[in-house]
N, C-alpha and C positions, 0 to 999 in steps of 0.2 A: 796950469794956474790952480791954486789952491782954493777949495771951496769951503767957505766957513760953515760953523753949525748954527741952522737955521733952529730957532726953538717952537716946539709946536702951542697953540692957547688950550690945550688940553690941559687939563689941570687933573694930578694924579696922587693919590699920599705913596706910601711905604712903609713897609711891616719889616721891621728889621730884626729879625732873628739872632737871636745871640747864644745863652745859656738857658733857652727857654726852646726846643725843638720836639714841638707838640703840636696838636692839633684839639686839643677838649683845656679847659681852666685856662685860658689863656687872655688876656682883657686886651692887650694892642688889636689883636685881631677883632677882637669883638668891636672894641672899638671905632675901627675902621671899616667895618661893614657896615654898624651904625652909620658912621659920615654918610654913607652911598656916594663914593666917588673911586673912579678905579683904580685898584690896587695891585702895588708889586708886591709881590711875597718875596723880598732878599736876605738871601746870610752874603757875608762878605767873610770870604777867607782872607785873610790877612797875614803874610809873611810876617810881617814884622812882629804879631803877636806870637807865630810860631815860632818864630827865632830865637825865642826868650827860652833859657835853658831850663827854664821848668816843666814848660812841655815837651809832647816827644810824638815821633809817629802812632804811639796805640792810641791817644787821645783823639791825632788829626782823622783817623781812620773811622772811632768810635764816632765822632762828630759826622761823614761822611755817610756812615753806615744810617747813624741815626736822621738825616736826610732824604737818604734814599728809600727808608719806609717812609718818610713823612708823604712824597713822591709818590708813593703807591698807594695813599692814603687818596691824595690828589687825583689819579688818574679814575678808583673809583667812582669820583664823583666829578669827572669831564672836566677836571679843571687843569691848568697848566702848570708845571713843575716852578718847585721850587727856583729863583736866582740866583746864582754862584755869582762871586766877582771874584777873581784873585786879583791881591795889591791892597792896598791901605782903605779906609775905610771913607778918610775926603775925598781921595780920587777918587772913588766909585760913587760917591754923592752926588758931586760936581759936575761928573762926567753927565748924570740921570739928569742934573738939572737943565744941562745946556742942550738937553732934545728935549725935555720934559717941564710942566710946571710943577712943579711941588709943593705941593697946601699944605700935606702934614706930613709927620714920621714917628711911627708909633713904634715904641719897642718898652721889655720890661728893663728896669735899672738893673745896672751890672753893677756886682759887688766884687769886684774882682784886683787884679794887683797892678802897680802905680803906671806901667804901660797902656791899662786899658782906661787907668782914670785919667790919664793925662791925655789921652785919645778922646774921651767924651768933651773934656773941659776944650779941645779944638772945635767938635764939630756942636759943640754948643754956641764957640765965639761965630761960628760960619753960618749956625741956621738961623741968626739974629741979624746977621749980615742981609742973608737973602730975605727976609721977610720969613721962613719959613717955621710954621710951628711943630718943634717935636715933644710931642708928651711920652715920659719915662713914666713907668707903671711899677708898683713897689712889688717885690717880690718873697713871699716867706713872711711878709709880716717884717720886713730889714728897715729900718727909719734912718734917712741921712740926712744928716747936720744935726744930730740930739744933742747936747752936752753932757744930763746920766739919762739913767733909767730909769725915774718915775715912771708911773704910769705903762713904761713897757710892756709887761707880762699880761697885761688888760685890754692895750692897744694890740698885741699878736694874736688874744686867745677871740679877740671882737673878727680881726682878719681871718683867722682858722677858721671860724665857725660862720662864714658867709658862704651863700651854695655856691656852690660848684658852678663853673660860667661854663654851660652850654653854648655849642657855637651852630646857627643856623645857616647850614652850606650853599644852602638854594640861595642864600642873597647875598652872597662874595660874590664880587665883583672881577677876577683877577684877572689883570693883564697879562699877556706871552709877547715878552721881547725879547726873545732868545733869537727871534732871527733876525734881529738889530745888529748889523755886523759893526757898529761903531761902538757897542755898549762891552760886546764878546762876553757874553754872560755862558756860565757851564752849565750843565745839570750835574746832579752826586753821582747819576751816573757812568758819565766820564771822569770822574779821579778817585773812584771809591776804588782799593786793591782787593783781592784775593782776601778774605778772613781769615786767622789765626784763630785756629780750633783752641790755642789753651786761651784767649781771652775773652770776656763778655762778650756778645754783640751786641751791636751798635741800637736806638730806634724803640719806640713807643712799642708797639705792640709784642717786643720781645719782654720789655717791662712791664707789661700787664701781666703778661704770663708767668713773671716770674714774682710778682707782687701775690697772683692767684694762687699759687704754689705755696709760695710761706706762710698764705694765712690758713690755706685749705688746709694743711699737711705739714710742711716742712718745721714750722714754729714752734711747734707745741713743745719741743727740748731747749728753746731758745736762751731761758733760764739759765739750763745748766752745764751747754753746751759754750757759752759765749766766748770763754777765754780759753776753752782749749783749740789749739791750731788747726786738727782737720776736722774732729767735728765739726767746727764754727763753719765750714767751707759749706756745708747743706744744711745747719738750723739758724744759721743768722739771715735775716731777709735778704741779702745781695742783690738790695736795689740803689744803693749806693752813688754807682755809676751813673744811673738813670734820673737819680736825683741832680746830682752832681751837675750835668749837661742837660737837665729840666726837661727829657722828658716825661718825666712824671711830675706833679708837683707836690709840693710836700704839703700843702692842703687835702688834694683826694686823697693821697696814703693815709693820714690822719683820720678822716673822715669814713673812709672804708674800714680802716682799724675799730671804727666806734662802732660797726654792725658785726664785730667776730664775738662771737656768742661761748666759744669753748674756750679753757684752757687761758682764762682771765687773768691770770697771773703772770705768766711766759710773755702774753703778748702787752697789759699793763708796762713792764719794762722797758719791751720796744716802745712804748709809746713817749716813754721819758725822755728816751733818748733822741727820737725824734725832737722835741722840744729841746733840748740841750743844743741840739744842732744849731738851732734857729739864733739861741742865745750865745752859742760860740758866735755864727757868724756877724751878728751885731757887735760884737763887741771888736772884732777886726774890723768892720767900716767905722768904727767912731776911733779906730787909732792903728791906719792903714802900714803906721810905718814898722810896724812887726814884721813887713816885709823882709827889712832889712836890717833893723837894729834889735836890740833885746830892750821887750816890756818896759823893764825895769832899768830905768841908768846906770845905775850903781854897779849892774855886771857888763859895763861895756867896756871896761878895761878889764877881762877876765885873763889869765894868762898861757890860750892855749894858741899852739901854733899849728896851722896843719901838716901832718906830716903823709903823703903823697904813698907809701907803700902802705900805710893802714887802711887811707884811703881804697886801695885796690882790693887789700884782702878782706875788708869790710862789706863791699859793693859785690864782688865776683863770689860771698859765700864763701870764702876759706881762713878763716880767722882762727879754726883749730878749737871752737867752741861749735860743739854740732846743731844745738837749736836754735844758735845762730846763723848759721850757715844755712842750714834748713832753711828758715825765713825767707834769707836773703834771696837764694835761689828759684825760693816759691815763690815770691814777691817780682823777680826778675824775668820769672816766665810766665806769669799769670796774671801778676795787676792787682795780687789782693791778698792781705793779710787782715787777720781779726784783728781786732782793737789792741789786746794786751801786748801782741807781739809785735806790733806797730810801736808800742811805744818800750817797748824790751829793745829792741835792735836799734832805738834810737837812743835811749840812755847807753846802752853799750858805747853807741859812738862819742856822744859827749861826755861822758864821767867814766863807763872804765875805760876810754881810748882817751879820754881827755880832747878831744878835737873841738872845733867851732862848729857850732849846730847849722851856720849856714851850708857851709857845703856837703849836709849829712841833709840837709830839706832839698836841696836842690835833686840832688840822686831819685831820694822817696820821692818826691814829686811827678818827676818823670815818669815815677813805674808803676804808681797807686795810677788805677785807671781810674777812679774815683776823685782824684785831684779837686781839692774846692777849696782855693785858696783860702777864704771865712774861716776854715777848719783846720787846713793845714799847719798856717803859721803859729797861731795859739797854743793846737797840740805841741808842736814843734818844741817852742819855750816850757810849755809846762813840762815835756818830761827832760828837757833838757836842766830843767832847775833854777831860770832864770827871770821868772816872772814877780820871784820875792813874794808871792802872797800865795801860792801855792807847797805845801809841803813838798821837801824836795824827794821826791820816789825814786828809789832805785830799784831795778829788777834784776839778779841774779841770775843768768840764763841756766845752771845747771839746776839751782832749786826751780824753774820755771818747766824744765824740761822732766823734772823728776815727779813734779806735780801734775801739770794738765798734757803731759805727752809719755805719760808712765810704760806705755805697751812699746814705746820709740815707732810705734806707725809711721806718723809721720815724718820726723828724723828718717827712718830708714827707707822711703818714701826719696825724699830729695837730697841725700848726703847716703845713695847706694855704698860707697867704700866700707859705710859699717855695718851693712846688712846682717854680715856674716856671723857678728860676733854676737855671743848665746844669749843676754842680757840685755836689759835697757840700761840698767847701771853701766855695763862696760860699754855699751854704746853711747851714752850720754857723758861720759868719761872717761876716753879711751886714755888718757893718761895715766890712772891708775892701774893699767895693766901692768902683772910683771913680766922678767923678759920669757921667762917661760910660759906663762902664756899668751905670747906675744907668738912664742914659735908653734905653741900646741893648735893655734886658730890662725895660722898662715898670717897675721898681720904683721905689717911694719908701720911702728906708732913713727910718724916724721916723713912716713914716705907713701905708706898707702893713703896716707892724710896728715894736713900738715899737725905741727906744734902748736900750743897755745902763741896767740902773739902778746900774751902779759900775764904775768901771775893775779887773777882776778879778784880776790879778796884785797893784796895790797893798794892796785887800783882805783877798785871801788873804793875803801878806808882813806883814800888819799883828798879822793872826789869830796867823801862827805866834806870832809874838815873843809878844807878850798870853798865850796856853794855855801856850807850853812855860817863861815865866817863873813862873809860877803851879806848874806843871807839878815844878819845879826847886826851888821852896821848901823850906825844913825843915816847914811845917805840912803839904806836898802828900804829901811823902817819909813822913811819919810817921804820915799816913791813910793811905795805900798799902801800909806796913808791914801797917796793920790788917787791910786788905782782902784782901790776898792771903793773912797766914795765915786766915782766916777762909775764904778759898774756892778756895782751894788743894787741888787734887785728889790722892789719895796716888794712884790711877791715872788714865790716859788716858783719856777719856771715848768716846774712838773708838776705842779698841783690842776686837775682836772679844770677845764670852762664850765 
């Protein structure tokens, strides 16, 4: 006979972990200690978000990782690990309710892409149902439901500049129901795999140290370093990642940045751009569907098609353009590219490959370990040329490569086949070799590396004409109207609190 579930009159909240895996700045938790009533500490792994082709294992891993320091965080102060659930995010609500009472559920708002808002807007229809209150906490200073940006820049710089939320451990309350065999909750322990030496690791306290590093030392080139490919790899702060999946939050960075005493100017910059961050991703939650469509309407009937072998030699690094390839590569095995080259390997694909920026986002997405959707899609359209209020940018990879990769370092770094050859010129353009010296340095242009897959001037020249005709329309001009009052700043988004 089957025995039903009995519910207990315990009455219990939940800390529901998302993009926010930390332990210090964090206000659900604070929150819920305040209540004083006992507390689950749960993430909910969720297939179905990971199914989503934007993610990939170095994310689910990074997320895992960054768990299992949280865990260790826990253990030093006798408390009990964090709650896994795999499966969807109502089952494992539902499931806590039907042993458990549930008074509240505190988490910070996710600003994320239409599977995970269309996942809040259920278990918002379900915690109304059961009586139960969950408060979502803003995060970054992100405001949802605005219509423009009055007053924004003043509402973020008011939220930046609130202290830092200490959390007092001694009065967490936290439940252990991990030997609830009907709940079957994991720890990060159990599914976290082996690390990959080329990727970040995962977790708070690897971000501390790597935050400590770029302000103590690493920074101070940060300036001049930013756009070139390998320096950027050791003077840009490569805290990204840690931002990205919250264990840092971008208020301490902020805030710590305002106690660096040298080298004012290098780190001034970072500071911008931190702020820019905030203001990309605002501007994705007030018009979520850049998901999917372009900015702009006017380029939604643009005319490219995808063509499936570009797609490959694009993705796998062999395109026959070497700081291309380079990128690609380094990007493929590591997770991280600087900014410029980020958005070089993306115009590549949209304007001189002519392709749809979707399935040039969906690849990068996968591979940037950094993935922050707020960021992603925006960047995505602006360099794709499609947002009509941005000049359209094109990047040249062989002038890009002549300029901030002149030594071919890095080139010869991850595209070895041209190690060999005596120049960064002939490296950076092995096309231009003649056949004699093609024989006098052992190479075969076509074989020890492929051919250009397009003559790139005509490309590019074809691109411009195609975006900035588009660009120039009355439908382009009259969505762009829209756009900019809508996200028009009444102040400077970098100008100091």
């Amino acid at each position: 006979m089957r025995m039903s579930l009995v519910r207990t009159h315990k009455e219990i909240q939940i800390v529901w972990l998302k993009r926010d895996i930390r332990w210090f700045d964090h206000a659900p938790l604070v929150a819920a200690i305040e209540q004083g009533l006992p507390i689950v500490l749960l993430y909910i792994d969720e297939d179905d978000v990971w199914r989503d082709p934007h993610y990939s294992d170095r994310h689910h891993q990074f997320v895992l990782e960054s768990l299992v320091d949280f865990d260790q965080f826990l253990t030093g102060h006798r408390l009990p690990p964090i709650h896994i659930f795999r499966g969807a995010a109502l089952t494992c609500l539902s499931a806590i309710s039907h042993i458990h009472n549930i008074k509240f559920i505190y988490s910070h708002r996710e600003h994320g892409m239409g599977i995970t808002y269309d996942r809040d807007k259920s278990i918002k229809k379900w915690t109304i149902a059961q009586g139960i209150t969950w408060k979502e906490f803003e995060v970054d200073g992100i405001q949802r439901g605005i219509r423009n940006r009055t007053n924004w820049v003043q509402h973020w710089q008011d939220y930046m500049s609130q202290p830092i939320i200490d959390i007092d451990w001694s009065s967490a309350s936290l439940l252990d129901l991990h030997k609830n065999s009907r709940l079957k909750f994991h720890t990060a322990a159990q599914l976290v795999k082996p690390s990959d030496d080329h990727l970040q690791s995962g977790g708070r306290s690897k971000g501390l140290g790597i935050m400590a590093s770029f302000f103590e030392r690493r920074g101070r080139q940060y300036n001049w370093h930013i756009s070139r490919p390998l320096e950027s790899r050791s003077s840009c702060s490569r805290l990204s990642p840690y931002l990205a999946w919250g264990c840092l939050s971008t208020r301490e960075v902020l805030q710590r940045l305002e106690k660096v005493s040298h080298h004012k100017k290098a780190f001034s910059e970072f500071g911008k751009r931190l702020r820019w961050r905030c203001h990309i991703i605002q501007k994705f939650e007030m018009e979520v569907e850049m998901e999917y469509r372009s900015q702009n309407a006017a380029f939604a009937d643009i005319d490219t098609e995808f063509n499936p072998e570009f797609y490959e030699r694009w993705r796998l690094g062999l395109s026959g353009f070497p700081l291309i390839d380079a990128c690609m590569r380094c990007l493929n095995t590591t997770g991280y590219l600087n900014f410029r080259m980020r958005a070089m390997v993306l115009s590549f694909w949209t304007q001189a490959l002519w392709q749809p920026w979707q399935n040039g986002s969906v690849h990068l997405a996968r591979h940037f370990l950094d993935f922050e959707p707020g960021i992603h899609f925006p960047q995505v359209q602006m360099q794709a040329g499609v947002t009509g209020i941005h000049t359209i940018r094109t990047y040249n990879p062989v002038k890009n490569a002549l300029r901030f990769d002149e030594n071919a370092e890095f080139t010869k770094t991850w595209v070895p086949e041209l190690a060999n050859l005596p120049s960064p010129a002939m490296i950076h353009q092995p096309w231009l070799l003649s056949p004699m010296e093609h024989q006098f340095y052992g190479f075969r242009y076509g074989e020890d590396y492929p051919l250009r897959m397009i003559d790139l001037e005509i490309h590019l020249a074809n691109a411009r004409d195609k975006l900035w005709a588009i660009k120039n329309s009355p439908k382009a001009r009259r969505e762009a109207i829209k756009i900019s009052q809508k996200h028009t700043l009444s102040e400077n988004p970098d100008r100091s609190s």
